[in-house]
Backbone as XML, in Angstrom:
<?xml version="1.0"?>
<chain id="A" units="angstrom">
  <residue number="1" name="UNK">
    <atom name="N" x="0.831" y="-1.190" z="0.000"/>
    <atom name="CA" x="0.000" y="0.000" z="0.000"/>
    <atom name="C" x="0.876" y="1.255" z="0.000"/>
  </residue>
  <residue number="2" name="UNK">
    <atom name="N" x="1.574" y="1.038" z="1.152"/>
    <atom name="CA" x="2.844" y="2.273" z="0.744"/>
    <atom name="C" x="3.642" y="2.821" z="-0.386"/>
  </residue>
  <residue number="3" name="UNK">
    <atom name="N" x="3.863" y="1.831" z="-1.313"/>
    <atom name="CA" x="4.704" y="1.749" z="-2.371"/>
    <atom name="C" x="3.869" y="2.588" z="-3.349"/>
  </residue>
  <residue number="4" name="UNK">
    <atom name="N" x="2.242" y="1.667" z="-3.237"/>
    <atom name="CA" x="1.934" y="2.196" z="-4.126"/>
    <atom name="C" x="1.392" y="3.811" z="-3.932"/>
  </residue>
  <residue number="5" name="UNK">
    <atom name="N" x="1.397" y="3.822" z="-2.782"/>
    <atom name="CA" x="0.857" y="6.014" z="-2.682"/>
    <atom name="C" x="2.407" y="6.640" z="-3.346"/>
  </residue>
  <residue number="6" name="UNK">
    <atom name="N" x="3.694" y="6.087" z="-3.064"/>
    <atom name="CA" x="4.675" y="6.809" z="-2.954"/>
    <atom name="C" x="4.714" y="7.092" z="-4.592"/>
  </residue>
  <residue number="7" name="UNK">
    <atom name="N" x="4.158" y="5.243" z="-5.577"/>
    <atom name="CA" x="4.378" y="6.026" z="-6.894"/>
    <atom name="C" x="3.125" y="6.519" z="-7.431"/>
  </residue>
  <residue number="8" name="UNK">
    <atom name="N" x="2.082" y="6.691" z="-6.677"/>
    <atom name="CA" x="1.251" y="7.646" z="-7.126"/>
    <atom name="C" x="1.835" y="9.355" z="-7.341"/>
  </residue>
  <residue number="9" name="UNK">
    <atom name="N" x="2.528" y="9.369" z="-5.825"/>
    <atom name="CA" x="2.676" y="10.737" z="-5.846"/>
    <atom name="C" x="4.071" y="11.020" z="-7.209"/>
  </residue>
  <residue number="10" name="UNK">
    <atom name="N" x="4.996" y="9.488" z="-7.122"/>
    <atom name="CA" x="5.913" y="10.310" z="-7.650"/>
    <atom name="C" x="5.341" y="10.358" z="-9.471"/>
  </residue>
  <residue number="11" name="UNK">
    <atom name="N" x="4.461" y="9.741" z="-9.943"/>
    <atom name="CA" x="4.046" y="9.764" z="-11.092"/>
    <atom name="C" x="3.249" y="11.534" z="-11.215"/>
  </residue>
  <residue number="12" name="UNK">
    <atom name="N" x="3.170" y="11.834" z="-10.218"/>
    <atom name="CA" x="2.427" y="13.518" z="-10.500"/>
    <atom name="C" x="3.525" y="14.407" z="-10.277"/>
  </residue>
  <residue number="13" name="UNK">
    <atom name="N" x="4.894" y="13.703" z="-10.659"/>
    <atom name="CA" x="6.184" y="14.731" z="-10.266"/>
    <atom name="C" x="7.016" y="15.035" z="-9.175"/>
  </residue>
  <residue number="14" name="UNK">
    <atom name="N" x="6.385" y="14.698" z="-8.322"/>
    <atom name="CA" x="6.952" y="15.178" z="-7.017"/>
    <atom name="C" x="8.078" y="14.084" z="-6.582"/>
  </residue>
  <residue number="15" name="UNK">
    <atom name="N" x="9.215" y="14.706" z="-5.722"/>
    <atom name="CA" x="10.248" y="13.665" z="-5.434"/>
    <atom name="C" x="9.625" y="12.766" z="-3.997"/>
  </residue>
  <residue number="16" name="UNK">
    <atom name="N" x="9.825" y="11.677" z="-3.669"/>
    <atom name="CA" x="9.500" y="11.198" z="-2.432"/>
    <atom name="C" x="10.739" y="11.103" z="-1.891"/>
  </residue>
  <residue number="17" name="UNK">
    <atom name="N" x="10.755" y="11.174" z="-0.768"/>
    <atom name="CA" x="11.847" y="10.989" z="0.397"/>
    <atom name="C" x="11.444" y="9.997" z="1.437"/>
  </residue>
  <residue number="18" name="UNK">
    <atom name="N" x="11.975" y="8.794" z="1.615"/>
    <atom name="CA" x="11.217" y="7.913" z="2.361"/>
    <atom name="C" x="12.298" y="7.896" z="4.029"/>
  </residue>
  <residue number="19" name="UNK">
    <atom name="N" x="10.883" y="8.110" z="5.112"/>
    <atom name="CA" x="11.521" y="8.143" z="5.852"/>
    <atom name="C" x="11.398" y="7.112" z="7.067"/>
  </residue>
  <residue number="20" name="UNK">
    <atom name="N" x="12.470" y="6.360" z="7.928"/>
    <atom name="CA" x="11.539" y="5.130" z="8.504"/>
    <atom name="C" x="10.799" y="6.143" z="9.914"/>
  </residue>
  <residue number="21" name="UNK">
    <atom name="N" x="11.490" y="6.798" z="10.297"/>
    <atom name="CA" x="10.973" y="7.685" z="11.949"/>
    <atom name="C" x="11.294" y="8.843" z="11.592"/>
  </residue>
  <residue number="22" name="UNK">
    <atom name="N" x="10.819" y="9.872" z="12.443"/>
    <atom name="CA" x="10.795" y="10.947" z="12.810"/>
    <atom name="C" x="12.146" y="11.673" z="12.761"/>
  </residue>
  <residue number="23" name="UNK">
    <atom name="N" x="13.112" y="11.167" z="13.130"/>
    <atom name="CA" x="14.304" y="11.725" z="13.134"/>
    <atom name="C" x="15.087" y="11.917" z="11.609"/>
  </residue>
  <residue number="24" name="UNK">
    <atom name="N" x="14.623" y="10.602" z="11.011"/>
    <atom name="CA" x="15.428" y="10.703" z="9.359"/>
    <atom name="C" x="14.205" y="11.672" z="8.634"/>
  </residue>
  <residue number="25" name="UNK">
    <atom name="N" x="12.912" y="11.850" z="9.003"/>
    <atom name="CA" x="11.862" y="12.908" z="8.294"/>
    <atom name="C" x="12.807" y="14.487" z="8.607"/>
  </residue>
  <residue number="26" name="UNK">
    <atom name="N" x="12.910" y="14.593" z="10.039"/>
    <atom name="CA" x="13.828" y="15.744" z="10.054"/>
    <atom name="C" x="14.767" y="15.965" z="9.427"/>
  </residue>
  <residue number="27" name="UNK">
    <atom name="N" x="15.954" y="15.592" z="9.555"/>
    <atom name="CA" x="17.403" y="15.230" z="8.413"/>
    <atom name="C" x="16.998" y="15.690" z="7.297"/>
  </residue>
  <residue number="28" name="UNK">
    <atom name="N" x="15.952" y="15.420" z="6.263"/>
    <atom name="CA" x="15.222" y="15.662" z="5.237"/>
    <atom name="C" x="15.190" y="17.338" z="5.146"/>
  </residue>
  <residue number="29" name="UNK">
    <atom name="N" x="14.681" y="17.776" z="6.341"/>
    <atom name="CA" x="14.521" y="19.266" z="6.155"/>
    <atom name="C" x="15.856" y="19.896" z="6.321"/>
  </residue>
  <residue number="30" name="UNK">
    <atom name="N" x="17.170" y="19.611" z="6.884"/>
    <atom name="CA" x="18.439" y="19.565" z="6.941"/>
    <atom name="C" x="19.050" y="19.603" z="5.334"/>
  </residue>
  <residue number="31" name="UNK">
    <atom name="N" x="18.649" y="19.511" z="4.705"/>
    <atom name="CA" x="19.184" y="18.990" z="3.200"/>
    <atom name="C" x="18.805" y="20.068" z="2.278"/>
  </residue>
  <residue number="32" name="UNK">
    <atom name="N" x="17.890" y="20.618" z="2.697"/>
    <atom name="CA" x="17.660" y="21.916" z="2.085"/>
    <atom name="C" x="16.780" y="21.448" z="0.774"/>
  </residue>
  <residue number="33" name="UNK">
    <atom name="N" x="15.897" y="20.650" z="0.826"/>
    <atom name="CA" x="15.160" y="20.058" z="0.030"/>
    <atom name="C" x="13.804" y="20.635" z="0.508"/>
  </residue>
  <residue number="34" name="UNK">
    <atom name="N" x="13.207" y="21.198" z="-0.922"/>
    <atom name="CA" x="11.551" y="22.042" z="-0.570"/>
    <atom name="C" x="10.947" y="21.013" z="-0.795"/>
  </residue>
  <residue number="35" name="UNK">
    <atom name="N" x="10.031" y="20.577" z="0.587"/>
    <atom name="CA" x="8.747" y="19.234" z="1.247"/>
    <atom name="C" x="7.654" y="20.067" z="0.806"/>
  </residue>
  <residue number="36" name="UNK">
    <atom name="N" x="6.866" y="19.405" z="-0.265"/>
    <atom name="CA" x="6.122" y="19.921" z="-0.325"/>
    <atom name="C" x="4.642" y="19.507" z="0.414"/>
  </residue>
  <residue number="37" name="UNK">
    <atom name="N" x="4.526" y="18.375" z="1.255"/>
    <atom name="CA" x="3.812" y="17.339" z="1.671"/>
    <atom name="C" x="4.355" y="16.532" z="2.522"/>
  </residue>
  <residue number="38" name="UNK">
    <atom name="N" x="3.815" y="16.003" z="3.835"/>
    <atom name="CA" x="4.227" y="15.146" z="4.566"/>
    <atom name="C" x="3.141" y="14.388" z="4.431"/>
  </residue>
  <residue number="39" name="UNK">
    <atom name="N" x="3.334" y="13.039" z="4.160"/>
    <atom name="CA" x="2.310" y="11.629" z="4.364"/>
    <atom name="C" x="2.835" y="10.492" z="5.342"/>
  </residue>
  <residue number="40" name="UNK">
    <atom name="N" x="1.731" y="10.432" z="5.928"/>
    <atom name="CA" x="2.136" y="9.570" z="7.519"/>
    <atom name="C" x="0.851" y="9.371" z="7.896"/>
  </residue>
  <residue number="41" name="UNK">
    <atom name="N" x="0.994" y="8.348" z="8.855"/>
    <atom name="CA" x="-0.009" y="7.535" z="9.583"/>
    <atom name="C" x="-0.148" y="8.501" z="11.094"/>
  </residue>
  <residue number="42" name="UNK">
    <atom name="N" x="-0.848" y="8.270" z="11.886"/>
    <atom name="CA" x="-1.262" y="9.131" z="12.905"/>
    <atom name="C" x="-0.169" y="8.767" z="13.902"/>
  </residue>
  <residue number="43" name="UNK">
    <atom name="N" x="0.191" y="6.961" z="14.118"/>
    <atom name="CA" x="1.057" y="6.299" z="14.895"/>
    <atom name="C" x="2.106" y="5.892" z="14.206"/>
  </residue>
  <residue number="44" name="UNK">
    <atom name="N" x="3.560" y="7.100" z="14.739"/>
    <atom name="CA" x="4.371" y="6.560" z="14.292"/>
    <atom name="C" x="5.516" y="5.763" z="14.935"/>
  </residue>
  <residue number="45" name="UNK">
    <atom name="N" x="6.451" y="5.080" z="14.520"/>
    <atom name="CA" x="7.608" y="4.167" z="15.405"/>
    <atom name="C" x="8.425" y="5.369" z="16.684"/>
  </residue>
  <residue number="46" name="UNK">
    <atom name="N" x="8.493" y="6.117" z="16.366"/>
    <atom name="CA" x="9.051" y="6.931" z="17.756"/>
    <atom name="C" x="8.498" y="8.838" z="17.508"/>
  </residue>
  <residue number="47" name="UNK">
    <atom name="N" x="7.066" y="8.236" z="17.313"/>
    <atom name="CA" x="6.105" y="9.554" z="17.889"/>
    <atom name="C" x="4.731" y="9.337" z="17.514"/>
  </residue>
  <residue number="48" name="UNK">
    <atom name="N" x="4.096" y="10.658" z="17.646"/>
    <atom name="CA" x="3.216" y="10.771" z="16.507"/>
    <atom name="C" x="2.912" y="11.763" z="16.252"/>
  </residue>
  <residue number="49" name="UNK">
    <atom name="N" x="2.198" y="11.575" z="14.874"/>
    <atom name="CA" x="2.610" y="12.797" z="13.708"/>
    <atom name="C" x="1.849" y="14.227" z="14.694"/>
  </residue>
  <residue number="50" name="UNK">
    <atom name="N" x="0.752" y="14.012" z="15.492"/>
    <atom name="CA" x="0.156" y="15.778" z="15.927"/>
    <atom name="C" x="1.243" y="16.268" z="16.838"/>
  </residue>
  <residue number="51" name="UNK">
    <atom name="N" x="2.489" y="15.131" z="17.133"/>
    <atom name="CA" x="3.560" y="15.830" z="18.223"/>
    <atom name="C" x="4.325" y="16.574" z="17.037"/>
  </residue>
  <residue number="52" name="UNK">
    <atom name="N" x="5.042" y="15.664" z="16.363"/>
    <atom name="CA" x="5.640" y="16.147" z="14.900"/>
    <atom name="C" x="5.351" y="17.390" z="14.516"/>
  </residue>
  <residue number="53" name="UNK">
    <atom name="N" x="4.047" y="17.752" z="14.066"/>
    <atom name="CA" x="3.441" y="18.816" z="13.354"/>
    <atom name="C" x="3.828" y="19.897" z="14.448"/>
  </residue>
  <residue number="54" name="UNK">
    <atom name="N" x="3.378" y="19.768" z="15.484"/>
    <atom name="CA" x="3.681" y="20.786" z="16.602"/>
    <atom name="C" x="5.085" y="21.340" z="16.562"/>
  </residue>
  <residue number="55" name="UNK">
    <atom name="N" x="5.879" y="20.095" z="16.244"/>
    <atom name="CA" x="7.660" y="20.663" z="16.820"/>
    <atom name="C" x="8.000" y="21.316" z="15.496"/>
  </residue>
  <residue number="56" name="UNK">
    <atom name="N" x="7.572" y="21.288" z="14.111"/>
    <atom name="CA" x="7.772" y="21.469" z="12.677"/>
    <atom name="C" x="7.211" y="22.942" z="13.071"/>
  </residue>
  <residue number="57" name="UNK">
    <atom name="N" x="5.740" y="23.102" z="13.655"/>
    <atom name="CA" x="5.472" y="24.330" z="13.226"/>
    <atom name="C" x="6.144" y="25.284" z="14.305"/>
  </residue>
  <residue number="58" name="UNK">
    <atom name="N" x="6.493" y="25.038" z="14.952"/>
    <atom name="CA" x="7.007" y="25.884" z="16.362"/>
    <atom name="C" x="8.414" y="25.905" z="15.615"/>
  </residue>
  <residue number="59" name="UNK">
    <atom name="N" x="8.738" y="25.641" z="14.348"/>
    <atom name="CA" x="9.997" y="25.986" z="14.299"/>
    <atom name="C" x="9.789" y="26.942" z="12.890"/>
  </residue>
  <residue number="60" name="UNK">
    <atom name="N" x="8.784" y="27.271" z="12.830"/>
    <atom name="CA" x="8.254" y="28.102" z="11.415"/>
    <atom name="C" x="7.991" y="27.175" z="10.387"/>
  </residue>
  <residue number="61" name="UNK">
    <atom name="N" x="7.833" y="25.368" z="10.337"/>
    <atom name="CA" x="7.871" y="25.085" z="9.052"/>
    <atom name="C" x="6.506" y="24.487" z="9.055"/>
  </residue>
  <residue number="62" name="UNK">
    <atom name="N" x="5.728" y="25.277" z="7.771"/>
    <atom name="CA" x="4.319" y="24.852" z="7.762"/>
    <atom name="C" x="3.867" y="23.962" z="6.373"/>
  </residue>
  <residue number="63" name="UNK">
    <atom name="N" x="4.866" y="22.629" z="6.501"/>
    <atom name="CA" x="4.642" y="22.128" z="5.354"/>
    <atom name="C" x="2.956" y="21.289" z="5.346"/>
  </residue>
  <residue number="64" name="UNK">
    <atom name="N" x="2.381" y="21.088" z="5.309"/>
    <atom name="CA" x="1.208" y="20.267" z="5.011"/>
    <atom name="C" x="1.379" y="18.914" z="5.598"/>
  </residue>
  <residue number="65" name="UNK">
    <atom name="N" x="0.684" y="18.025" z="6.049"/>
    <atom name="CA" x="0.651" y="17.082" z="6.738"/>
    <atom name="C" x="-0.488" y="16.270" z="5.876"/>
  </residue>
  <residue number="66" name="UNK">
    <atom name="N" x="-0.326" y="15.195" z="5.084"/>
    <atom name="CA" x="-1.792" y="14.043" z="4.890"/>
    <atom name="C" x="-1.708" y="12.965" z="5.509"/>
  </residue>
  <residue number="67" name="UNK">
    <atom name="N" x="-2.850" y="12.907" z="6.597"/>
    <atom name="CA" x="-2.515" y="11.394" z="7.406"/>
    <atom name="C" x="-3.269" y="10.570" z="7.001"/>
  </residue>
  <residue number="68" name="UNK">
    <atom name="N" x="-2.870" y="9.326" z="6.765"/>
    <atom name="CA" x="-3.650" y="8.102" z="6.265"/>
    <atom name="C" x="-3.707" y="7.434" z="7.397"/>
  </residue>
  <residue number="69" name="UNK">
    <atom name="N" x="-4.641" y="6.891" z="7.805"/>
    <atom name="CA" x="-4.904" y="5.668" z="8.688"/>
    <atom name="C" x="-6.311" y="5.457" z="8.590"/>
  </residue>
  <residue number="70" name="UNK">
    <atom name="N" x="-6.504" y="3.891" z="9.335"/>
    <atom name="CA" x="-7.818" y="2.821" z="9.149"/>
    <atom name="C" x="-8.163" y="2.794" z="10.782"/>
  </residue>
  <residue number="71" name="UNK">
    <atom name="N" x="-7.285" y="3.509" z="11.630"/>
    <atom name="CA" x="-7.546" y="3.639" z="13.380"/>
    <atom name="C" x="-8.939" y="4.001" z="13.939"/>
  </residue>
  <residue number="72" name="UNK">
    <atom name="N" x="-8.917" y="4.352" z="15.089"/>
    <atom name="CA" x="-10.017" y="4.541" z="15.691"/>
    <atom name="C" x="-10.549" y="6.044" z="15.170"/>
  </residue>
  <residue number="73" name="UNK">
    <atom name="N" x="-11.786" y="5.829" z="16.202"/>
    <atom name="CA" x="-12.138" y="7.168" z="15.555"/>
    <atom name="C" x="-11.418" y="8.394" z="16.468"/>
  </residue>
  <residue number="74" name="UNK">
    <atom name="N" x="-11.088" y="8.125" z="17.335"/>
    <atom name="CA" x="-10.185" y="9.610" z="17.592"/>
    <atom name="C" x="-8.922" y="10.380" z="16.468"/>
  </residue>
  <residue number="75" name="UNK">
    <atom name="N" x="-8.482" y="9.048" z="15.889"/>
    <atom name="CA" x="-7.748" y="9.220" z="14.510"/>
    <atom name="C" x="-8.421" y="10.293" z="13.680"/>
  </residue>
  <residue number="76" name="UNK">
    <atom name="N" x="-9.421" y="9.833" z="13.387"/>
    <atom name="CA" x="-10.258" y="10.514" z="12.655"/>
    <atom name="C" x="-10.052" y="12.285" z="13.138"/>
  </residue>
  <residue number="77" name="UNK">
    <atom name="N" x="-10.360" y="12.847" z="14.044"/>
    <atom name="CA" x="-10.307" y="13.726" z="15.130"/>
    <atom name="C" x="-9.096" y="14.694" z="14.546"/>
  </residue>
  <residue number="78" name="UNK">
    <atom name="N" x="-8.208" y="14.077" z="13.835"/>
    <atom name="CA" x="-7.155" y="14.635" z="13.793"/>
    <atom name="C" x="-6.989" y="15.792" z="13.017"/>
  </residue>
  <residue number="79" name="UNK">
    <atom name="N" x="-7.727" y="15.975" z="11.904"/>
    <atom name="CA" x="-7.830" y="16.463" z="11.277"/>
    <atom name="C" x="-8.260" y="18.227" z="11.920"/>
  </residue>
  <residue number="80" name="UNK">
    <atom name="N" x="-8.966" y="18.110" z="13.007"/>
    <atom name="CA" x="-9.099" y="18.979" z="13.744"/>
    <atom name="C" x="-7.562" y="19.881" z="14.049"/>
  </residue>
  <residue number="81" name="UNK">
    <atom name="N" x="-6.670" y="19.279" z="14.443"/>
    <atom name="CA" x="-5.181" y="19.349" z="14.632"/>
    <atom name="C" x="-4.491" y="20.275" z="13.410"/>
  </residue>
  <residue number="82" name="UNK">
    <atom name="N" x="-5.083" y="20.076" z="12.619"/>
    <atom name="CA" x="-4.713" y="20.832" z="11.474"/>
    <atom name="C" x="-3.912" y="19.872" z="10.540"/>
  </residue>
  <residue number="83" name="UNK">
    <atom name="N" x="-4.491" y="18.728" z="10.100"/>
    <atom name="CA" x="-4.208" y="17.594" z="9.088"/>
    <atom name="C" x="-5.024" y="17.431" z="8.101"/>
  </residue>
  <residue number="84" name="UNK">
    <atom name="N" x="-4.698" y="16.716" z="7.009"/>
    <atom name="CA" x="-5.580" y="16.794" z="5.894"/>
    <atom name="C" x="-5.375" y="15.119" z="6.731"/>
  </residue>
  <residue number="85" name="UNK">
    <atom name="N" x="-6.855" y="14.871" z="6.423"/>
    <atom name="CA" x="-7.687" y="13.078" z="7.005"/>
    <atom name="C" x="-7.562" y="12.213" z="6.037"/>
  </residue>
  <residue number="86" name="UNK">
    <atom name="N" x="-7.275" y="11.279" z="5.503"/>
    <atom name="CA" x="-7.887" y="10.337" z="4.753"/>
    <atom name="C" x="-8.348" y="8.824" z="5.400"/>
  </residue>
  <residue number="87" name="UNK">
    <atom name="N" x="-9.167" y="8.350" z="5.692"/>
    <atom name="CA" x="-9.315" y="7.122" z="6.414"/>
    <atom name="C" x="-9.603" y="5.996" z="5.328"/>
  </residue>
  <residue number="88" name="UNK">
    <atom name="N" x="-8.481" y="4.775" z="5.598"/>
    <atom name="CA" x="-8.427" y="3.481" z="5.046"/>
    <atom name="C" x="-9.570" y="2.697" z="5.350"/>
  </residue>
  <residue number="89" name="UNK">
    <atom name="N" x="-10.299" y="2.389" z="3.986"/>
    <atom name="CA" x="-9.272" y="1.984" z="3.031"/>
    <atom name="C" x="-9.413" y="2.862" z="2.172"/>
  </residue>
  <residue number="90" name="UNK">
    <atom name="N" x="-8.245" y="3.108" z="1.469"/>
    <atom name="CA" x="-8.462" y="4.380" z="0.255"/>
    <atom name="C" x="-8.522" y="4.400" z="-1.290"/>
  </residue>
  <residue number="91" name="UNK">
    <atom name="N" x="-9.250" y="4.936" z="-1.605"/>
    <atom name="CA" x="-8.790" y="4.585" z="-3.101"/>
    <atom name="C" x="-7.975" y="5.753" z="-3.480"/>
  </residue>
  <residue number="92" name="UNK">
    <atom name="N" x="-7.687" y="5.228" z="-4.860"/>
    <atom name="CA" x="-6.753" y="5.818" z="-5.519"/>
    <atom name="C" x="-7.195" y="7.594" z="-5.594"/>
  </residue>
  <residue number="93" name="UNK">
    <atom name="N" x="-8.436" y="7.318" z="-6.918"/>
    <atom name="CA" x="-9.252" y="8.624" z="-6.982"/>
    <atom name="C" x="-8.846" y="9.673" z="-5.578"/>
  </residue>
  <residue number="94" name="UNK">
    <atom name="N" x="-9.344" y="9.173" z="-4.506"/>
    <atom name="CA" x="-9.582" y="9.961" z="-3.626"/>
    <atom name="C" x="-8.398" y="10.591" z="-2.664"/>
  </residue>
  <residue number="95" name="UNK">
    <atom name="N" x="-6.980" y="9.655" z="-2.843"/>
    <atom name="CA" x="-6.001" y="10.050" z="-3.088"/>
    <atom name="C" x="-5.112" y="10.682" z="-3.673"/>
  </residue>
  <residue number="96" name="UNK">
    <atom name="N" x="-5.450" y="10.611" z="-5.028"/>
    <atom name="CA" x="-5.344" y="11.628" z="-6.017"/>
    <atom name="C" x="-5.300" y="13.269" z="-5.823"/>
  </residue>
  <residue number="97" name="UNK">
    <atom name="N" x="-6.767" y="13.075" z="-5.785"/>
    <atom name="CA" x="-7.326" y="14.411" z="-5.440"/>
    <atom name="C" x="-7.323" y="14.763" z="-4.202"/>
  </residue>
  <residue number="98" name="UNK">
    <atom name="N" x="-6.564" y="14.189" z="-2.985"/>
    <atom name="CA" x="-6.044" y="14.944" z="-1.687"/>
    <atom name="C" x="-4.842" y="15.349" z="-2.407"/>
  </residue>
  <residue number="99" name="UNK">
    <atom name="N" x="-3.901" y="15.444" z="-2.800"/>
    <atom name="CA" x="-2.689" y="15.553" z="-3.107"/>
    <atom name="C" x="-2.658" y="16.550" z="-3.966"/>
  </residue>
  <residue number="100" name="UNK">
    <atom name="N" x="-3.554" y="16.537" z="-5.174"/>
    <atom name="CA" x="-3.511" y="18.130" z="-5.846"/>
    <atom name="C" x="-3.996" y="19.026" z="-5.319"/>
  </residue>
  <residue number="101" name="UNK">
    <atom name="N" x="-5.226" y="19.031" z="-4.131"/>
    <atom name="CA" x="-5.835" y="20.039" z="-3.526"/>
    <atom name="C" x="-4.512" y="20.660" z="-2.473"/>
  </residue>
  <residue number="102" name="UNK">
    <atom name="N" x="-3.833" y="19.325" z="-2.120"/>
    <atom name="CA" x="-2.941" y="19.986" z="-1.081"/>
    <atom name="C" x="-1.673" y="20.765" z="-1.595"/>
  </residue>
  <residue number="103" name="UNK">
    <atom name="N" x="-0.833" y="20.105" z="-2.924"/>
    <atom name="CA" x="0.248" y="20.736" z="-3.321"/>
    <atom name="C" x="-0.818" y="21.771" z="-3.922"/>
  </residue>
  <residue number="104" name="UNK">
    <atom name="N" x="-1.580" y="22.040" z="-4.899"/>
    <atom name="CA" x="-2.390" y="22.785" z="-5.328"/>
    <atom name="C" x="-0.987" y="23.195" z="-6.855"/>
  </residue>
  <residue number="105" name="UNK">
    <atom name="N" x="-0.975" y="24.757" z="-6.935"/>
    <atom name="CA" x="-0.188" y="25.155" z="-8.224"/>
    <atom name="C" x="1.060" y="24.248" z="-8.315"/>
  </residue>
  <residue number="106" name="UNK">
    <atom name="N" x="1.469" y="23.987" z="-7.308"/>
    <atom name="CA" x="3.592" y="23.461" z="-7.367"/>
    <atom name="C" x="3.457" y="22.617" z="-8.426"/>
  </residue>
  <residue number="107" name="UNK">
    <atom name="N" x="2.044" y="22.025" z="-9.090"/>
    <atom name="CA" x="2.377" y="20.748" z="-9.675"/>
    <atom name="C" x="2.648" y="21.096" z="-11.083"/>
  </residue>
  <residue number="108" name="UNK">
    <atom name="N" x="3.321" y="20.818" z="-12.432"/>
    <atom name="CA" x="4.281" y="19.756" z="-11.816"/>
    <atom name="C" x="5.432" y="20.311" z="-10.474"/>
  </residue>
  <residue number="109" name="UNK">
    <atom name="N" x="5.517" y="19.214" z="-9.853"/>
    <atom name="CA" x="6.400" y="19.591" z="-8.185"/>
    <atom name="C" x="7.870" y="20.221" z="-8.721"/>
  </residue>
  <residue number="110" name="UNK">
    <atom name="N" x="8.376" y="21.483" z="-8.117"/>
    <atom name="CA" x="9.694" y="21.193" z="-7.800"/>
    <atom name="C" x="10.016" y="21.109" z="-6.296"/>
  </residue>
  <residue number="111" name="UNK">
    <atom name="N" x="9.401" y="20.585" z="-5.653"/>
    <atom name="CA" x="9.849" y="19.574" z="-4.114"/>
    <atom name="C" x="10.029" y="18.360" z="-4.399"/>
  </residue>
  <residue number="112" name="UNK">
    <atom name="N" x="9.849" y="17.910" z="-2.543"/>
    <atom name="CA" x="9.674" y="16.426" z="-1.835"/>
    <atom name="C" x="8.516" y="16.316" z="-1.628"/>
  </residue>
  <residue number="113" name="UNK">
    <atom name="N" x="8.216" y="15.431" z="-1.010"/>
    <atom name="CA" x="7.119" y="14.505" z="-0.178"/>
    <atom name="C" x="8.081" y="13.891" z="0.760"/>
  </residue>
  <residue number="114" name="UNK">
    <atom name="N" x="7.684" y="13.517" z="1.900"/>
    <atom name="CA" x="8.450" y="12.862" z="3.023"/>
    <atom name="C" x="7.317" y="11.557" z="2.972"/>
  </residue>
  <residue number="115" name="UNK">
    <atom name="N" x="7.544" y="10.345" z="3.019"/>
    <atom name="CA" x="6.809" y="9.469" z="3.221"/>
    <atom name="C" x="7.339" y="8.871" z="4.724"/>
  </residue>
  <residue number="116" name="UNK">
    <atom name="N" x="6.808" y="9.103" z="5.683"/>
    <atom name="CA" x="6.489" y="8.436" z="7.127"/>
    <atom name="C" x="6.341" y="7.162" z="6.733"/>
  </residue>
  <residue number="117" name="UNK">
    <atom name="N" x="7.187" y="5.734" z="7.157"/>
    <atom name="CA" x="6.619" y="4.518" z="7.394"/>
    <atom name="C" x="6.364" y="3.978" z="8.642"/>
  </residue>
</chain>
């Protein structure tokens, strides 16, 4: 399922950057590479993403966040947090069209995408 969002996105241009935790997603912004999108699950291996978003934006960086998950419904909730939602299972279509609404003009991309596993 992962593989295939990553070449969804990278078939609409955009570079992916795959990251396994939180710490190599950071490194990423270290590189001086324009993210145009973060995609991640709500629960990640050493956080989770509404802590993430918090420490990103408290440092001025307001890249976009799309969380995918099939979790509970407080998951759901998140979106409140200031996340774009998608709840599994997903289709393509509807994936699609989170991703142009969110990069919006950049496309074709000259960024990243960070893919959270």
């Amino acid at each position: 399922m992962r593989s295939m969002f990553s070449s969804l996105v990278e078939w609409m241009g955009i570079q992916v950057k795959k990251a396994q935790d939180l710490e190599s997603a950071r490194a990423i912004f270290g590189d001086r590479v324009q993210v145009l999108i973060i995609i991640c699950g709500c629960h990640l291996p050493d956080g989770e993403a509404r802590d993430f978003m918090k420490q990103l934006r408290a440092e001025g960086i307001d890249t976009p966040f799309l969380v995918i998950s099939g979790g509970s419904p407080q998951d759901h909730s998140i979106a409140e947090a200031g996340f774009e939602f998608l709840p599994l299972p997903l289709r393509k279509d509807v994936f699609d069209d989170a991703i142009r609404r969110i990069v919006g003009s950049s496309l074709p991309a000259l960024g990243a995408a960070i893919r959270l596993s």
